[in-house]
N, C-alpha and C positions, 0 to 999 in steps of 0.2 A: 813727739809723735813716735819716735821710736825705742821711748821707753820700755821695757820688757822684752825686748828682742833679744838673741841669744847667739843667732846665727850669724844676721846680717853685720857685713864688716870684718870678721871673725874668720880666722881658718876654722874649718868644719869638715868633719870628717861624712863621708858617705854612710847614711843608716842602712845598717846590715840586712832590715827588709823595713816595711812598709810600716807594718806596724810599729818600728820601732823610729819610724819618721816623726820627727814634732812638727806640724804646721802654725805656724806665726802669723798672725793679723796685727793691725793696726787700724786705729779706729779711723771711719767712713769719715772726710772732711766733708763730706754734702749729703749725709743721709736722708733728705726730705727732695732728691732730685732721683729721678727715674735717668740711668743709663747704665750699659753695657759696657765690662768690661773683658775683655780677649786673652789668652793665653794662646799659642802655638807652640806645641815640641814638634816640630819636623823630625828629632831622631830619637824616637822614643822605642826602646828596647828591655824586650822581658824575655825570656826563656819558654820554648815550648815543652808542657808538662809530661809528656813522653816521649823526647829524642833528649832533650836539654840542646837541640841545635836554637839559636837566636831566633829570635820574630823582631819585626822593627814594625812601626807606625807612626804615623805622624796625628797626633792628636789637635785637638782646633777642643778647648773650654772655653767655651763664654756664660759670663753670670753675671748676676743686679743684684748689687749691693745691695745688705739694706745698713746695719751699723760698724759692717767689717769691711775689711780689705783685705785678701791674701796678702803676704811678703814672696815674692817673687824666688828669692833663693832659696828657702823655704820649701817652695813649691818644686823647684826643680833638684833638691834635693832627696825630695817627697819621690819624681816621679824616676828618678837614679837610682833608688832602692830599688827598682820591681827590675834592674837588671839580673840580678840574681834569684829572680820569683819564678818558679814555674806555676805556670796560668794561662787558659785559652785564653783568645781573642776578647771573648763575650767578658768573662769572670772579669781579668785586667781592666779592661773600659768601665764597667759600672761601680767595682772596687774605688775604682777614683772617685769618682763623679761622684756616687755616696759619701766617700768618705770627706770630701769638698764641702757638699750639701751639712754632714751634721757638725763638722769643724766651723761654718759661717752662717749658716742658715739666710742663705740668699733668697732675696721673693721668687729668684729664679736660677734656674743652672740647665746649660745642656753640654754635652758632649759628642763630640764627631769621633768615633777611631780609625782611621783610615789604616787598614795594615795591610804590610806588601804582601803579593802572592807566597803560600803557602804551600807546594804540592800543585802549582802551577794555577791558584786562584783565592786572587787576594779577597778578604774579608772585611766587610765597614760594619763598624757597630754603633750606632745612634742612642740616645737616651737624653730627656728633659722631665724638672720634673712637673709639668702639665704646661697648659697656655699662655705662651709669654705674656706680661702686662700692658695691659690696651696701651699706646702711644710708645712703644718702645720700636727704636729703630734695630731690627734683627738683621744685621749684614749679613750674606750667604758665606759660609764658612770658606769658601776659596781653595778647595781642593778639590782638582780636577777628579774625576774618574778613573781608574786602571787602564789604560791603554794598551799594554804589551806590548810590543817590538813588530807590531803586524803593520 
């Protein structure tokens, strides 16, 4: 199963941006079953594209396999790169999510970007790419709302 992997197991150094990230599958052991599977970075960080001060978000990916599977290290090496990317909110969130979408070609993928206040008002950015598949159990991505200290 884990033939062709590269990463996993392996010290591996951080890709110096995104593009230069290689994403890693491994074939789907159930690809004729409909379910969901989750990703969370809680501390996902990219650079703002005119101060270079940090932005953080917590991302929530979930996608339906159909013959791939991400490799998880992979992945979080994938999203380690965008610490040094300058990139709004919007761009960073869909940069993934796309680049997810044509690395596995999922029957489905969405993405939550939940990012901390900015200039004193955080920013979410959503994207799927159309109606999840009838019988799929869609858990609510689990991140609360921006509260503030009020």
């Amino acid at each position: 199963m884990a033939d062709g992997l590269t990463q996993l197991g392996k010290p591996t150094k951080m890709p110096a941006s995104p593009g230069e990230a290689v994403l890693e599958t491994v074939a789907n052991p159930h690809p004729g079953t409909l379910y969901l599977v989750r990703f969370a970075a809680p501390e996902f960080t990219s650079l703002c594209p005119i101060t270079g001060q940090p932005d953080f978000a917590h991302l929530v990916i979930d996608y339906v396999p159909r013959d791939l599977l991400l490799e998880s290290k992979s992945l979080k090496l994938f999203l380690g790169s965008y610490r040094s990317v300058g990139a709004f909110h919007e761009d960073c969130t869909l940069a993934i999510a796309k680049r997810l979408v044509a690395e596995l070609a999922p029957h489905w993928l969405r993405i939550g970007g939940y990012w901390y206040p900015r200039g004193g008002m955080p920013i979410d950015v959503f994207w799927q790419t159309g109606v999840p598949p009838a019988g799929l159990w869609v858990p609510d991505q689990g991140v609360a709302a921006y509260r503030g200290r009020g």
